[in-house]
C-alpha positions in Angstrom: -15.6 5.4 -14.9 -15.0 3.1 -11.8 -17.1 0.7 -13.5 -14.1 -0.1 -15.7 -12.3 -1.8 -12.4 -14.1 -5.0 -12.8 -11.6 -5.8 -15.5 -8.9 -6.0 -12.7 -11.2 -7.7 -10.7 -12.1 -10.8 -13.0 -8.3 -10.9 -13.6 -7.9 -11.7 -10.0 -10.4 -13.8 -10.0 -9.9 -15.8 -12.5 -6.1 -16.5 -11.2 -7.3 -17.6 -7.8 -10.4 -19.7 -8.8 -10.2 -21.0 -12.3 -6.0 -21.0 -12.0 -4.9 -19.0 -14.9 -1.8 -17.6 -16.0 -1.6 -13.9 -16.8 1.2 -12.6 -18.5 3.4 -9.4 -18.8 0.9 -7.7 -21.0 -2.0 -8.5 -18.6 -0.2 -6.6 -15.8 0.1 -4.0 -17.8 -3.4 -3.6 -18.6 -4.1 -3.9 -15.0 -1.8 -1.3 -14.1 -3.0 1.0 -16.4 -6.4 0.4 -15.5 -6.1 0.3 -11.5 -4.5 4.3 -12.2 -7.2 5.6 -14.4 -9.8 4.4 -11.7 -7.6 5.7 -9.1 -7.7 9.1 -10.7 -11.1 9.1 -11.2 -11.9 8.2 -7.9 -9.5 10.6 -5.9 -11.0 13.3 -8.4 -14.8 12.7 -7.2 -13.9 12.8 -3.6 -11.2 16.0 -3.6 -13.2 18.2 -5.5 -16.4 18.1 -3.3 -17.1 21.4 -2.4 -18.3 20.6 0.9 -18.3 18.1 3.7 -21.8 16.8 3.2 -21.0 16.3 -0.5 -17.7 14.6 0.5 -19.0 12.3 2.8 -22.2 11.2 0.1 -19.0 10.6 -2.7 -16.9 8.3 -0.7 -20.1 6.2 0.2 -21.3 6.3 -3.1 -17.2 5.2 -4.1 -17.6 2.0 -1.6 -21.0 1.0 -2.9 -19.7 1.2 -6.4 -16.3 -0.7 -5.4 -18.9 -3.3 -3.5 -20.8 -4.1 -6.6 -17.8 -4.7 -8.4 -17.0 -7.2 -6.6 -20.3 -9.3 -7.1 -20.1 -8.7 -10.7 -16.3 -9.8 -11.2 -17.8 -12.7 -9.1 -20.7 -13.6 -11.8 -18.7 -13.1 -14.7 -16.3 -16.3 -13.2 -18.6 -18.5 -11.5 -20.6 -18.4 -14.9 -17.4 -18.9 -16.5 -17.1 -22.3 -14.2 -20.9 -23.4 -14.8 -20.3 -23.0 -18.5 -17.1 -25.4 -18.6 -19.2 -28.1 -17.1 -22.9 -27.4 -18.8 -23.3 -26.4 -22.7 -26.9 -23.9 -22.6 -28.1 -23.0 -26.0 -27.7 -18.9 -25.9 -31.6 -18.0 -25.4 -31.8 -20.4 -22.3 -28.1 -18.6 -21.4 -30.1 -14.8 -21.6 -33.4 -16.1 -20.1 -31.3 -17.6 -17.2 -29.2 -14.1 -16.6 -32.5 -12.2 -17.0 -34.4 -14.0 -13.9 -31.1 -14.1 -12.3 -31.0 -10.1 -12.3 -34.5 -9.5 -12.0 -33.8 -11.5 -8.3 
């Protein structure tokens, strides 16, 4: 479920590098979003049963907040390689594919 807060996340990013506009109905969304992942994340850590399980959660909450932020990242720097450069789809899904695999 915290998965779902890269959508805030390319939001942002897309404001402050590729300087677009988001409107009353994007905030919305973001707000909406930004509480469901909220919840979802207060729920993991406050209903641990006991402290080593608590302190496993929060890490595993950071890594996961961590690799959201490289993947709202990719999403909008391949968003500004494919303005410049046209790729004919199967060289676009060969090039993610070796880029993952690294």
């Amino acid at each position: 479920m915290l998965r779902g807060g890269v959508i805030v996340l390319v939001a942002l990013f897309s404001v402050l590098f590729l300087k677009r506009t988001l409107y009353s109905h994007h905030y919305l969304g973001m707000f909406l979003v930004i509480t469901g992942v909220t919840m979802v994340g207060l729920s993991a850590i406050l209903d641990s049963s006991n402290e080593n399980e608590s302190g496993s959660q929060i890490l595993g909450v950071i890594l996961i907040a961590s690799s959201l932020v490289l993947q709202a990242g990719l999403f909008v720097s391949e968003e500004i390689i494919f303005k410049h450069r046209h790729f004919e789809p199967m060289e676009c899904v060969g090039g993610e594919g070796v880029f993952y695999i690294i």
